[in-house]
N, C-alpha and C positions, 0 to 999 in steps of 0.2 A: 650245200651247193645252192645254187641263186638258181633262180628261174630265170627265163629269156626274156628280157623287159621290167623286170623287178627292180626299183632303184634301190641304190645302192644308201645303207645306212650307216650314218655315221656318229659315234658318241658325242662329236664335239663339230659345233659349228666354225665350216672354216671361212677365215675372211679373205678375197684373196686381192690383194691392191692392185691397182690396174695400172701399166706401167707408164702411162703419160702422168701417176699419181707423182708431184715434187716431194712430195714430205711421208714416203715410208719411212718406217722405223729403221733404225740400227742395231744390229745383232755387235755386239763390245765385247769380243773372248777374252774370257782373265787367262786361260790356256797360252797364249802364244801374242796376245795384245795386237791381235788383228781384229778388222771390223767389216761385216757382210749388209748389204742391202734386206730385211725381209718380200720378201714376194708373198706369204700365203703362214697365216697368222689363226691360233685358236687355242684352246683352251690345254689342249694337251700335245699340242705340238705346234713347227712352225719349217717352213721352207726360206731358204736364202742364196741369195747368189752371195760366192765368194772368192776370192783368187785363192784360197789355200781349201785342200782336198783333205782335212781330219780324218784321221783313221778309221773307218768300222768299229763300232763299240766305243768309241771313246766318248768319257762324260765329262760334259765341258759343262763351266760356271761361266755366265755371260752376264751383260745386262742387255734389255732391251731398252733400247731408249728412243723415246716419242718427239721428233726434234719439233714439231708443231704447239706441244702444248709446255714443253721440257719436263717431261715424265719421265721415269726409270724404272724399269722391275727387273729382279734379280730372278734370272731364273738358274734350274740347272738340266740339263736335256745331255743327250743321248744319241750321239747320228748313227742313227740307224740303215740309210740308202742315198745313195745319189742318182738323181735323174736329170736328163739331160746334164742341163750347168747347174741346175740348185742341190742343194745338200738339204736333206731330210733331217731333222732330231726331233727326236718323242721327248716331253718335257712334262716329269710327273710333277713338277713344282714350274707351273706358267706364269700368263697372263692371265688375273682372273675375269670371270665372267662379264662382271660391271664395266672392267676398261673395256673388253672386246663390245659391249652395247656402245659408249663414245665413241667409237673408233667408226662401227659402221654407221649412227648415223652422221660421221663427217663424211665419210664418204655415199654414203647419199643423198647428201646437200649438194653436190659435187659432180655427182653423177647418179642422177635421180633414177635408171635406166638400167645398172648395173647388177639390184639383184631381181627384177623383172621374172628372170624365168625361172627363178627360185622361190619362188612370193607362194606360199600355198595358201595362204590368207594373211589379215589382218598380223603382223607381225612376223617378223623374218625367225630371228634368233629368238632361240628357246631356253629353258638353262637346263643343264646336262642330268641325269635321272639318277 
């Protein structure tokens, strides 16, 4: 159990796009050949808005694809929950580390501001232990 004010820790650094961003990734289901927006991207998982509602438990082969720099990684994840409109999937085969480093610093070229209140020091992203 957490203590009251304790933050909260997490294995993997998440990146989360901001939505005036043009150029988030595309989540590409090989499952059903539909394609989700990512909102909130990291090493072992990822959020996405989608117009279709994937079952609980089900593991889906996608790609993600980077339409900025025309990148692709295969992943294969797991939706786990849905919150609000995103759909949650834990992805023990992701985005590795290296791309999640290019990734934020475009976006804080961009938005210099955005990880501001997550800055503990010198260096945002860590790599995973």
């Amino acid at each position: 159990m957490r203590k009251q004010g304790q933050a909260e820790r997490r294995k993997y650094f998440r990146l989360r796009y901001p939505f005036t961003y043009e150029h988030r990734p595309k989540l590409l289901c090989v499952y059903d050949g539909s394609d989700a927006e990512i909102t909130e991207l990291s090493e072992g998982g990822l959020r996405c808005l989608s117009g279709r509602r994937w079952p609980r438990g089900l593991m889906l082969r996608a790609l993600v694809h980077f339409s900025d720099d025309n990148e692709e990684f295969q992943i294969i994840g797991i939706v786990i929950r849905y919150q609000a409109q995103e759909t949650v999937l834990r992805t023990p085969r992701g985005v590795s580390w290296q791309h999640m480093l290019i990734e934020q610093r475009k976006l804080l070229k961009l938005y210099p501001l955005l990880f501001e209140s997550a800055r503990p020091g010198p260096g945002v992203l860590k790599p995973a232990q």
